[in-house]
C-alpha positions in Angstrom: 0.0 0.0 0.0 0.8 3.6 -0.4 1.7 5.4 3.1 2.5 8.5 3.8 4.3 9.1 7.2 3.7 12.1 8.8 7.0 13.7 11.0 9.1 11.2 9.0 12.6 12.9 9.6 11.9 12.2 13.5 13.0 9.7 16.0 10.6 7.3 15.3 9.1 8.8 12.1 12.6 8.1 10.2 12.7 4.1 11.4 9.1 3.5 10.5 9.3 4.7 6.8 12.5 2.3 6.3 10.4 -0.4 7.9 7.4 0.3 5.7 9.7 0.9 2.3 11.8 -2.7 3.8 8.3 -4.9 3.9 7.4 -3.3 0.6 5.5 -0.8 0.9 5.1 2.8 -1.3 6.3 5.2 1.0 6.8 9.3 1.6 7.8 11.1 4.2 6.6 15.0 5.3 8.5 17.4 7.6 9.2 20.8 8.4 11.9 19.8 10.3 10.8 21.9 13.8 12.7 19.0 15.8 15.6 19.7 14.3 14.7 23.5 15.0 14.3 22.2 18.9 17.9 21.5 19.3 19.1 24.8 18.3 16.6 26.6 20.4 18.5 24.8 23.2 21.4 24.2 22.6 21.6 20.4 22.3 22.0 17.6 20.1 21.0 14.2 19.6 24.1 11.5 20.8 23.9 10.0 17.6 25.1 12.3 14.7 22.0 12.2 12.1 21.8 13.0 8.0 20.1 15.3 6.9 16.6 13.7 5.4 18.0 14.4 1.4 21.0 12.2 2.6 19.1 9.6 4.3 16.9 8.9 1.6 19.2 9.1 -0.9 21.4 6.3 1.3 18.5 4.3 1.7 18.0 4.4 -2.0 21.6 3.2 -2.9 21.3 0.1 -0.7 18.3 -1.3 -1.4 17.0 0.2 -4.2 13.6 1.7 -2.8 12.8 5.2 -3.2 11.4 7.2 -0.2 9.5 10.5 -1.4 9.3 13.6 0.7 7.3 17.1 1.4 8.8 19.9 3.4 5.9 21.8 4.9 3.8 22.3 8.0 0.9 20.4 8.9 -0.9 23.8 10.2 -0.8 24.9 6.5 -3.4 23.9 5.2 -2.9 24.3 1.7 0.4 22.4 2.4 -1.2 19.4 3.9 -4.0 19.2 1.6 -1.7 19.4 -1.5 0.9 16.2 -0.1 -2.7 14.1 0.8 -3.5 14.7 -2.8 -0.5 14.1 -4.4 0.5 11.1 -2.8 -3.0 9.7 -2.4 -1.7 7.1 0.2 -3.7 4.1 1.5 -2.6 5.2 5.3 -1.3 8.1 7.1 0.8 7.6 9.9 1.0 10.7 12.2 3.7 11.3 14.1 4.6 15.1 13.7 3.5 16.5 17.0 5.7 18.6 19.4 6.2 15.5 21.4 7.8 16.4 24.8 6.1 17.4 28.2 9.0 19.3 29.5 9.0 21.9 26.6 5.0 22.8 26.7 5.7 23.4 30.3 8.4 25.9 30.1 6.2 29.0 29.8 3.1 30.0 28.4 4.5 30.7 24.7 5.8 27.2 25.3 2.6 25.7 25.3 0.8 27.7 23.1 2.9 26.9 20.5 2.7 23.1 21.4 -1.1 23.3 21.8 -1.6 24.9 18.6 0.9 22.9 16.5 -0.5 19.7 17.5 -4.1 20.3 17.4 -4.6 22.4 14.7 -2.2 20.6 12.3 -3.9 17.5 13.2 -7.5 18.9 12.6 -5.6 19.8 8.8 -4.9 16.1 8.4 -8.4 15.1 9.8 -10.0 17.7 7.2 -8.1 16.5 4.2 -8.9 12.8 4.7 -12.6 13.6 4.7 -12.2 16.0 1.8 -9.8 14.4 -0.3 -10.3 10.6 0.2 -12.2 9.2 3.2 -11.1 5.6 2.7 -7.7 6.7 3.8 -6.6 5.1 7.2 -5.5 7.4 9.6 -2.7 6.0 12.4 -1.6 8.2 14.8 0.4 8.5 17.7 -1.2 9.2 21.1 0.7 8.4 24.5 -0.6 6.7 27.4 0.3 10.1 29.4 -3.3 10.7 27.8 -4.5 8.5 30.6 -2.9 9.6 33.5 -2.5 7.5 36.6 -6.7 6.4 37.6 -7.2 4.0 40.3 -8.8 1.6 38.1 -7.3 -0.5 35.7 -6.5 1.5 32.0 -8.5 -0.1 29.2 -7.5 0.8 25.4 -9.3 3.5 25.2 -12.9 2.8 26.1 -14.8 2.4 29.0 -17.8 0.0 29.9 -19.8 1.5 32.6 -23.0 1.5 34.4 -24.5 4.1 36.1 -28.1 4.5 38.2 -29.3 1.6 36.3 -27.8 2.3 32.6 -24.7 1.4 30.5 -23.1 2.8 27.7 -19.6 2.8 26.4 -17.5 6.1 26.5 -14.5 6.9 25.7 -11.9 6.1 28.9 -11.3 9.4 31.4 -8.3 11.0 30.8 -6.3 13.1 33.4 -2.9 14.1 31.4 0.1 15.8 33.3 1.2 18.5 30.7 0.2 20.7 28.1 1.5 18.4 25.9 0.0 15.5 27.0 -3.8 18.0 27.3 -3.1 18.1 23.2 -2.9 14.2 22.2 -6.4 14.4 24.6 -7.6 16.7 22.4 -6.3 15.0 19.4 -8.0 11.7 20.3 -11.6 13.7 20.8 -11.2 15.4 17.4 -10.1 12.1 15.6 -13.0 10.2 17.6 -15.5 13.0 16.6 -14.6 12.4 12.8 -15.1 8.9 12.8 -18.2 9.2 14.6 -19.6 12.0 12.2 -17.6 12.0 8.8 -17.2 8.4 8.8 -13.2 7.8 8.6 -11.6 5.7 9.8 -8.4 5.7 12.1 -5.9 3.7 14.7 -4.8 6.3 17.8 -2.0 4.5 18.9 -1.4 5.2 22.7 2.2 4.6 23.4 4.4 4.2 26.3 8.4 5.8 26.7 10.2 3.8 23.9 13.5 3.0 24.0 16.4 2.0 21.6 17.9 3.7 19.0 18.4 0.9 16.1 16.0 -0.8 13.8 17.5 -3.7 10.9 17.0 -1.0 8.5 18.7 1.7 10.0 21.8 -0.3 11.0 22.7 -0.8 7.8 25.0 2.3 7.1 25.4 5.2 9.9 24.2 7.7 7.8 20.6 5.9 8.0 20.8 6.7 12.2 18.0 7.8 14.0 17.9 10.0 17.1 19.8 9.3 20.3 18.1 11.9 23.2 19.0 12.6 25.9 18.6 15.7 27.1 16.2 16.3 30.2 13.6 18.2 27.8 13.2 15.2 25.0 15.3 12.7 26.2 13.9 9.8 28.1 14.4 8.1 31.5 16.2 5.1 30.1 18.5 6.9 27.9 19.6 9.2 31.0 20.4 6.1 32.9 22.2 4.6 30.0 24.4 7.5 29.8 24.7 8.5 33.3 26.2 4.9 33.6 29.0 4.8 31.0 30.0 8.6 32.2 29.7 6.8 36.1 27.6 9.3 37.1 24.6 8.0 39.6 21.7 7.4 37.7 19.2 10.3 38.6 15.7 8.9 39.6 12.8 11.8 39.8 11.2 11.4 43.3 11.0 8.3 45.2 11.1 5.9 42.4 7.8 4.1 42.4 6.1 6.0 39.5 5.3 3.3 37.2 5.6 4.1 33.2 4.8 2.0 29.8 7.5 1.3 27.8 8.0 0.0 24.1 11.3 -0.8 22.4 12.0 0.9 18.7 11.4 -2.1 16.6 8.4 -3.3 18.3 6.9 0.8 17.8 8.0 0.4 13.7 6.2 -2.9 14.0 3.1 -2.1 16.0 2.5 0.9 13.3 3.0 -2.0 10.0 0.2 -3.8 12.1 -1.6 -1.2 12.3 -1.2 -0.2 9.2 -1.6 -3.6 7.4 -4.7 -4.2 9.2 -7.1 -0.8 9.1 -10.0 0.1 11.3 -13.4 -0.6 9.9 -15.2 2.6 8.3 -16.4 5.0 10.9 -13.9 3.2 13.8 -12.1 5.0 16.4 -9.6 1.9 17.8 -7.3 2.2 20.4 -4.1 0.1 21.3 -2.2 0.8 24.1 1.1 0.3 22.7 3.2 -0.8 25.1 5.3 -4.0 25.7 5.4 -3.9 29.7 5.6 -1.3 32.4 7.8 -1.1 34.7 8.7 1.7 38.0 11.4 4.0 37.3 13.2 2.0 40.4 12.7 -1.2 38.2 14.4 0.4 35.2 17.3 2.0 37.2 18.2 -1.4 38.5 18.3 -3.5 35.1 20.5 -0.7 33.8 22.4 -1.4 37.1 22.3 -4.9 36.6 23.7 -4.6 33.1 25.8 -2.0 33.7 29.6 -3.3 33.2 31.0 -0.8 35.6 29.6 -0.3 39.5 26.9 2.7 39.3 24.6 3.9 42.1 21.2 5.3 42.1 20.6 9.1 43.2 17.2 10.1 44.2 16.6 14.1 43.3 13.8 16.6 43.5 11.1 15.6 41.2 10.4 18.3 39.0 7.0 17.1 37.5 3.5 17.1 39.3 2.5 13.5 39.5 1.5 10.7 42.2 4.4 8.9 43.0 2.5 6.0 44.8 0.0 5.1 42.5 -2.1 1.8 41.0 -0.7 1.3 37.1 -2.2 -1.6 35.5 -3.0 -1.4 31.5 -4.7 -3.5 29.2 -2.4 -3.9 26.0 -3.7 -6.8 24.1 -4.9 -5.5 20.5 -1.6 -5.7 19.1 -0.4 -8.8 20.4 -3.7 -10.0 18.6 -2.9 -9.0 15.8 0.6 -10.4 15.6 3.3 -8.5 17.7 5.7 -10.5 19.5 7.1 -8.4 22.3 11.0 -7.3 22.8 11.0 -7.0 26.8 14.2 -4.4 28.3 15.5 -7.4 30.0 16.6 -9.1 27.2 16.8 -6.6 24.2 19.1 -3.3 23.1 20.6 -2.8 26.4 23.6 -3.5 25.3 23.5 -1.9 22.0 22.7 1.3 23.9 26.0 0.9 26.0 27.8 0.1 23.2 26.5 3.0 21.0 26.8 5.8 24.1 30.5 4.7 24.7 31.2 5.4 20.9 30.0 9.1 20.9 30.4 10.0 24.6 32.3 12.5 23.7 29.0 14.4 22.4 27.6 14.1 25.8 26.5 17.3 27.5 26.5 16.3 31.0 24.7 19.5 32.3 21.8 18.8 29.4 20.5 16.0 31.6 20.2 18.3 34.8 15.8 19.1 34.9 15.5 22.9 34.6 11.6 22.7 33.8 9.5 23.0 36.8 5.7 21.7 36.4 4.5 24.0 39.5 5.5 27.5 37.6 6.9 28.8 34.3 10.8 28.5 33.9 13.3 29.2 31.1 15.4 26.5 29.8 17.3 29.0 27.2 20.8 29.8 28.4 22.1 31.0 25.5 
């Protein structure tokens, strides 16, 4: 099938469309490149050195002989968007080009305006030129199980039998997000429900957990096909920090006391979960869920298997949390869809650690050791430009 992948020059965007283009499908990428833009803005950069996306493609081309096309725009332009849905005419769109870190919508009001807007608004563009252009198009997109929050009941993917003074119905599962990121993937998943319900489209919202890894097969095959390595305390995640914090034998830096329990996903079960998804498309007028996640696991949990692995002695340092959230909390998710329809998990305890030692010891020398200190504080509005 045709699919166009939305945010392709990103993290996880870039090592889907190789996945897609390696199982044989038509692919093209769009970006504007505003991640890239990120670093700059704060003086950062991924661990891994990346090509630029005329490189990569062009590399990808030489080896295996499939072509990747690409569109440089904005998804809030609508003229843009509309113009790549129509030129393309893919089978499937796969979303990912969202502002996709907590920590930056938190730093200050602009902050999250700018994250609110970009993701909403760009996604209501996408929504809009499916039902225009082609309703039969499969949208997948990218949510986070952050939408959810931390209830005292079990998390369901994404709907919620219930029964009240005498009646049932089935709603949509109560969200409680902890950012103003997390507040625009909620409003995402109402928008995308609402146009299913009323315009009769069709689409997968894809409610991830923290992935980890930085290699696919496809984009080990030459270093200039490299995805992102953050880890940076504004886009970087927990795992990575630890990973790093180890080889530089540094104590890894746990937020509070620990216990906050998290889902997780390793990169080539995400590029796999999104060919399932993909591969097998929601019935017209559908709004599924997954919860896309492999296993979750407490940030203690996930400090001691990088302990554990660890080849050199590392300790665990317990700091000042700098995010709003229950520390002691109940964290048990239903995550079944995919494995029905063919994933077979990677779990952390027996996957890429070691690949991720391996790869931070050969650019350690990139590492900004005071990039990983939290700056952003979730109780007020705080800068984290220093330059």
């Amino acid at each position: 099938m045709k699919v166009l992948v939305l945010g392709g020059d990103g993290y996880l965007g870039w090592p889907t469309a190789l996945h897609l283009s390696q199982v044989g499908h038509d692919v093209a990428v769009a970006d504007n490149f505003a991640r890239r833009g990120y670093d700059h803005e704060m003086g950062v950069d991924s661990l891994v050195p990346i090509e630029s996306l005329q490189t990569r493609t062009k590399v990808w081309r030489e080896l295996t002989g499939k072509s990747i096309g690409s569109y440089v725009g904005d998804l809030c332009d609508a003229d843009f968007t509309y113009h790549t849905v129509r030129d393309f005419a893919p089978d499937a769109i796969v979303h990912f080009a969202e502002q996709r870190a907590a920590p930056y919508s938190m730093v200050d009001r602009k902050h999250a305006v700018y994250t609110q807007v970009n993701n909403v608004v760009g996604n209501l563009n996408v929504l809009y030129a499916i039902a225009e252009i082609n309703p039969e198009i499969h949208l997948v997109k990218l949510g986070t199980m952050g939408e959810y929050g931390t209830p005292n009941i079990d998390i369901e993917e994404g709907w919620l039998d219930v029964e009240h003074k005498g009646r049932r119905d089935r709603v949509l599962f109560p969200k409680r997000p902890g950012s103003f990121y997390h507040l625009s993937k909620v409003h995402d998943s109402h928008n995308i429900e609402f146009a299913c319900r009323i315009w009769g489209v069709r689409a997968t919202d894809l409610n991830q957990g923290v992935v980890y890894g930085q290699q696919t097969p496809e984009t080990a095959l030459d270093d200039r096909l490299a995805t992102r390595f953050d880890y940076d305390a504004v886009f970087g995640t927990v795992l990575n920090r630890f990973v790093i914090q180890s080889v530089l034998g540094k104590p890894l830096t746990i937020y509070g006391n620990g216990t906050q329990t998290r889902g997780i996903i390793e990169i080539r079960d995400t590029v796999r979960c999104i060919q399932l998804a993909c591969e097998t498309p929601a019935d017209k007028g559908e709004f599924r869920v997954f919860n896309q996640i492999t296993e979750f696991m407490s940030l203690q949990q996930i400090a001691d298997t990088i302990v554990k692995a660890s080849p050199d002695a590392v300790r665990v340092e317990y700091v000042d949390n700098p995010r709003v959230e229950l520390e002691n909390h109940h964290y048990n998710v239903v995550h079944t869809g995919l494995v029905g329809l063919g994933l077979e998990p990677h779990l952390l305890s027996d996957t890429l650690i070691e690949s991720l030692f391996e790869i931070t010891k050969r650019y350690a020398h990139r590492v900004r050791p005071e990039a990983m200190l939290p700056t952003v504080q979730w109780r007020k509005p705080s800068s984290i430009i220093s330059n």
